[in-house]
Each structure stands twice: as C-alpha cells, then as structure tokens.
N, C-alpha and C positions, 0 to 999 in steps of 0.2 A: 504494500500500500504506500501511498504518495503521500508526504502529510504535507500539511496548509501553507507552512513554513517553503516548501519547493515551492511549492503552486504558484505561492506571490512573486518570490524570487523568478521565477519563471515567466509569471504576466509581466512584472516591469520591464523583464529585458526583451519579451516577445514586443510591446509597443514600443519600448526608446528603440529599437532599428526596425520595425514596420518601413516600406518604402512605396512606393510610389513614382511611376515614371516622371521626369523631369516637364515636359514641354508634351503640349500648352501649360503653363506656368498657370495661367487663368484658371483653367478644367481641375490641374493638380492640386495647387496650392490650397483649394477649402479639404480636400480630404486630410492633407497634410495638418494644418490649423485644425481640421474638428477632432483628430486625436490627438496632438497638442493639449488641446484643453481638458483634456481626461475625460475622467468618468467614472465610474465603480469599476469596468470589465466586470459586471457580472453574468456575460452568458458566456463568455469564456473562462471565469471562474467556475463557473459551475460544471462545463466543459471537461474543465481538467480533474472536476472533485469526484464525479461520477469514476471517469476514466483510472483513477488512480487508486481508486475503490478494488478495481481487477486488473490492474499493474501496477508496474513497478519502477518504469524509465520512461521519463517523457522525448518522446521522439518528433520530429519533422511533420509525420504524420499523423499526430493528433494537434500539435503546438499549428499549422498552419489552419487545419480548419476549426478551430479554437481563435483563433484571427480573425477569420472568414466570418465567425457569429458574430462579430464585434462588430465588423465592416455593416455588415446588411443592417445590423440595429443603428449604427450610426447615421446610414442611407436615409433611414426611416425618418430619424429626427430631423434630417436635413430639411426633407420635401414637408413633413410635421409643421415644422415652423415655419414655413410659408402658409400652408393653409390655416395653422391656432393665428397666424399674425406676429409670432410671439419675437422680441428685443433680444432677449438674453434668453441665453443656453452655457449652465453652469459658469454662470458670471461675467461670461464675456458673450458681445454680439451674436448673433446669429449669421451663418452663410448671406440670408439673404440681404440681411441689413451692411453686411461688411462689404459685401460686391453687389449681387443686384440677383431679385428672383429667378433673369432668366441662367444665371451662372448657377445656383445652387439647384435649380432643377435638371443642370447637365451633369453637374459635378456628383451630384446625386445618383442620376444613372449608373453613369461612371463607376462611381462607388459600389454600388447593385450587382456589376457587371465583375467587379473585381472581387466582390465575396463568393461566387460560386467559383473563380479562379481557385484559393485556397480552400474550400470544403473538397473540391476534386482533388486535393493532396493525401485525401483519405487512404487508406491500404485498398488495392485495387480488389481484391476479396469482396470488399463492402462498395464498392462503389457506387454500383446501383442502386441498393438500400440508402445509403448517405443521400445521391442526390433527389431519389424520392422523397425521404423524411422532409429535406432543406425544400426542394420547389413547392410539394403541398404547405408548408409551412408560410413559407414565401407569399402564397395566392393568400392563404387565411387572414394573414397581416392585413393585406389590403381590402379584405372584404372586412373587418374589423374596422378600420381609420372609414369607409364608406359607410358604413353603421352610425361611425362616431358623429360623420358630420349630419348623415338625415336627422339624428336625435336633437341635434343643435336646431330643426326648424320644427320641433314637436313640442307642444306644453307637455304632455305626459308623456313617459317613459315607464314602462313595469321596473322591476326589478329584476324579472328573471330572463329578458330582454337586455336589461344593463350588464347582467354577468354573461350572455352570450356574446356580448361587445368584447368586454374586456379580456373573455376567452380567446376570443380570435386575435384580438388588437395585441396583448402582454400576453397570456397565458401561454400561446399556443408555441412561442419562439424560448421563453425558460421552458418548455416540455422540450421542445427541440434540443434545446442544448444538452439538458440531461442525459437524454436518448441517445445523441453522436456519443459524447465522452464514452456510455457501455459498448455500443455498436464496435465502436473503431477498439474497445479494449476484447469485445469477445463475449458480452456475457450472453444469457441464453435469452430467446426472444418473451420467456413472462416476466426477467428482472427488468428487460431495457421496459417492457408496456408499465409494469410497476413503478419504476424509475420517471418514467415520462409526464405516469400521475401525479407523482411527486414533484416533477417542474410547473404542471400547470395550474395545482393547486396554487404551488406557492407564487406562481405570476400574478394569481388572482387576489391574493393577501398582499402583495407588491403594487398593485394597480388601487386596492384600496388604500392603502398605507399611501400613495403618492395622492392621491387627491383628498386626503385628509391635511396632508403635508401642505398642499396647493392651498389650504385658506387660513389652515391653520401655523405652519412650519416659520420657522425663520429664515428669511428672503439669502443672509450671507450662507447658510448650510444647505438650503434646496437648492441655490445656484440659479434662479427664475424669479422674475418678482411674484408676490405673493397676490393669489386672488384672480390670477389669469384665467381660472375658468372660468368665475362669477363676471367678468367682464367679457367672454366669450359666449357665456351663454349654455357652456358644457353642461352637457348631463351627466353632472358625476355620482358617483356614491353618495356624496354627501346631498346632492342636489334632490337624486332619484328616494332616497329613504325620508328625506324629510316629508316629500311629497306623501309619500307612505302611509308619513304620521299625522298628514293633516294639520302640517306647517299652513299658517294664516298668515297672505299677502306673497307665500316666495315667487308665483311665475309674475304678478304685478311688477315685481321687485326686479329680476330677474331680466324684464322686460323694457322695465323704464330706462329709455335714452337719455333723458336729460338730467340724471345724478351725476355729478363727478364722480370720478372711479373712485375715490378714496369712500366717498360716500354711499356708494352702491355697494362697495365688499364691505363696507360696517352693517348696512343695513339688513343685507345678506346672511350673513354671519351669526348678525342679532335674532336673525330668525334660523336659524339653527342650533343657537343655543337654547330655544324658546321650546325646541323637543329633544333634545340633550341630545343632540347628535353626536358631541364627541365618545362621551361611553359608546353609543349605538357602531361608531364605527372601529373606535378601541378593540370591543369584542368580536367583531367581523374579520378585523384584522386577526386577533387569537387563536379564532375559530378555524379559520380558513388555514393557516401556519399549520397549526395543530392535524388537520386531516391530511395535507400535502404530507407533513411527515408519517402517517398511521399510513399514507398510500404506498412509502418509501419502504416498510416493515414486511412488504409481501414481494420484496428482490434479495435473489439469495447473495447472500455476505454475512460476514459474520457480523459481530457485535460495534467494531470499530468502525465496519463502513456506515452500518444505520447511525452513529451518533456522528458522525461526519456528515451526515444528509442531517441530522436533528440540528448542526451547532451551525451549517450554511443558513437554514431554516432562520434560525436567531440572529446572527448576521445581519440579514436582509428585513426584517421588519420586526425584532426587536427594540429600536430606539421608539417605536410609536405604541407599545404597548404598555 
C-alpha cells in the first residue's frame, strides 16, 4: 500500500512539471496559469489513494492519467466560469476575465483534448475500460452543468432533481476517479463498482459542502467571492431545501434585480437562517460522507485500505461538519 505521505509528494511534483506545448502562447498560457493557481488535486488525489490501496509503486501509468483527471476538471471550470459569470477562481481572475471569453472557451477545448491525451497513458490491458469509464463520465458532466443552468430559469427545483444534478455535475467525475486508480491497479470488477460508490457519494457531500461554503464560507479560504450563487440565481442545496421548508419571501428575494449584491446575499441568507439551514445542510453533508464510506466497506482490502477511503472521506468535507 501507498501511504498519503507519497501521494502528496507525488501530486506536487506531478503538477510543478505538468507541460504544455509552447505556441500559441494565447491557447497555452490559460492552461498553464489555471494550474499555476492550484487547487486541492482532489480527483487525482483520490486517483492515487484508491490505486495505492492495491499497489505498491507509483508509475507513468497511473501518475499521467491521475493528471488527465485534473486536466478535464480544470477544462470544466474554465468554460464554468464563463457561463456562472464568475471574477475569481481560487483568488485570482478567471480565464475569461484575464484574456477574453472567446480565449478561455478554446483554451478550454484545448484542455478537454489534452486530458484524454494522458488517461490513454493507462496500461494498454485496460485501455478500453479506462476510456469508456472517462468518455461516459465526460458526456455526464455536461449533461449535469445543462441541468444546472435550466434550474437557474425555474422557481422550483425538487430535491431529488437537485441530487441528480449534482450527481452528474461533481458526483459522477470523484466516482470516476476512484474507479481509474483500482482499474489501472487490478482490483476485481465488484471492488472498482464498490469503490466508485464510494466517489460518488462523496462528490455529493462535496457539492453540498461547496454550496454551503458559497454563502456561508470565508471568501480568502473558498478562493470565490462569497454569495455567487445567491447573485446567480443557482439552485443550490441551500436554495432547493429551504424551499423544502417553506422558507417565506426566498424566490421574491432571489428574484429581485434591484438589491445591491451585498444586500441581496444578507437578505438571502436571512432567510435561510429563518429555517436553520445550516444544521439542515451540516447533517446532509455527515450523512452523505458517512454512506460514501459504508459504500467503500463492500471492496475487498483489508483494514488499512477502508480507513484510507474513511480518512480521504474526512479530508474533503470534514472542515464543514
């Protein structure tokens, strides 16, 4: 087994020599800059934690399509932030704001085009399975973020509506992740399905944890100004449950153009504190962590690899519970 300790050592130095061909300097350079400015690497972390679960040496061919997942998730955020609108991405500008829409929608491609590069580094054994996992993976994302924006012209949103969003949108790419690292190390096809459950729960505890963070979080540690959805209009967890509870005034609220933003995410806010939505999504967040790991408990490994899959678990949405 691989412990945490490589893992990292091994993400920092897979992203400080990531490359990127030189020219168009234009095309190159936002890929270059959006991993510059970091990030977690958690679907490369995750990537390698599975993987490591049932090996023993990090090789070429786990370490590049471990990359690959990072690329496509960052793709995502690029074209993301054109359509939320959104200034800032982990503190610094956005593609589109630093050069110009139509740059970060090429540069994006680009990027799209260069993550199935590196998941092809896979062990040729698995090749086929990898790029099936990754392209279904790939279409789900989009038909997710397509979800996300119809729900933006909808007063109501169900709930169980809002988790097939966020399934397809986050869920489905930490399932994926989980699933390459066993795939490419060998495990047998009910650990990698068990393993899989176990990324997409936890995507979905990830996706609540993040939009809890969004109105609630501190602007210098979420790396986004605070409130971006409530000014967008997003149907997030916090939005869709309030609703739930027969929150009085939110789609008015929600809806009104003429608040200032500062005034509109107070007001916002106010009515979500007005049906306790922070417990409501605290325990969502627990909940959901908590069965992502009970799904991890049915891949076979021993003792070290389940609490390896229990201590990422805590990791990642830990600090909101």
């Amino acid at each position: 087994m691989i412990s945490e300790g490589r893992i990292d050592e091994a993400v920092k130095r897979l992203f400080a020599g990531i490359e990127f061909q030189a020219q168009p300097a234009d095309l190159y350079d936002p890929l270059r800059y959006m991993i510059e400015i970091g990030g977690k690497r958690l679907r490369p972390r995750l990537c390698l934690t599975t993987y490591g679960i049932y090996a023993d040496e990090l090789t070429p061919e786990v370490l590049e399509p471990a990359a690959g997942l990072e690329v496509f998730h960052t793709f995502t955020l690029i074209h993301d932030d054109i359509m939320d609108r959104s200034p800032l991405r982990r503190g610094h500008d956005t593609v589109w704001k630093k050069w110009s829409e139509d740059t970060a929608i090429l540069s994006g491609d680009v990027m799209c085009i260069d993550s199935y590069k590196r998941i092809a580094k896979v062990p040729k054994a698995v090749l086929g399975e990898a790029l099936d996992l990754f392209s279904k993976t790939a279409a789900e994302v989009c038909d997710g973020q397509q979800l996300d924006m119809d729900f933006e012209k909808r007063d109501n949103v169900g709930m169980a509506e809002y988790m097939e969003m966020i399934g397809l949108k986050t869920g489905v790419l930490l399932a994926c992740s989980a699933q390459m690292g066993a795939l490419i190390a060998g495990a047998d096809k009910a650990s990698q399905e068990a393993i899989y459950e176990y990324g997409y729960y936890l995507g979905l505890a990830f996706q609540v944890a993040d939009d809890y963070l969004d109105a609630y979080g501190d602007e210098k540690v979420f790396g986004k100004p605070i409130g971006g959805d409530i000014l967008n209009c997003k149907k997030s967890w916090l939005t869709v449950k309030a609703a739930e509870k027969g929150a009085v005034g939110l789609t008015e609220a929600l809806n009104d153009t003429t608040l200032p933003p500062a005034e509109k995410i107070a007001r916002v806010k106010a009515i979500y504190d007005s049906v306790d939505i922070v417990s409501e999504a605290k325990k969502a967040i627990s909940d959901l962590s908590t069965r992502a790991v009970f799904k991890g408990t049915d891949a076979a490994m021993g003792a070290e690899g389940h609490e390896a899959l229990k201590q990422f678990a805590h990791s990642l949405v830990g600090r909101t519970m």
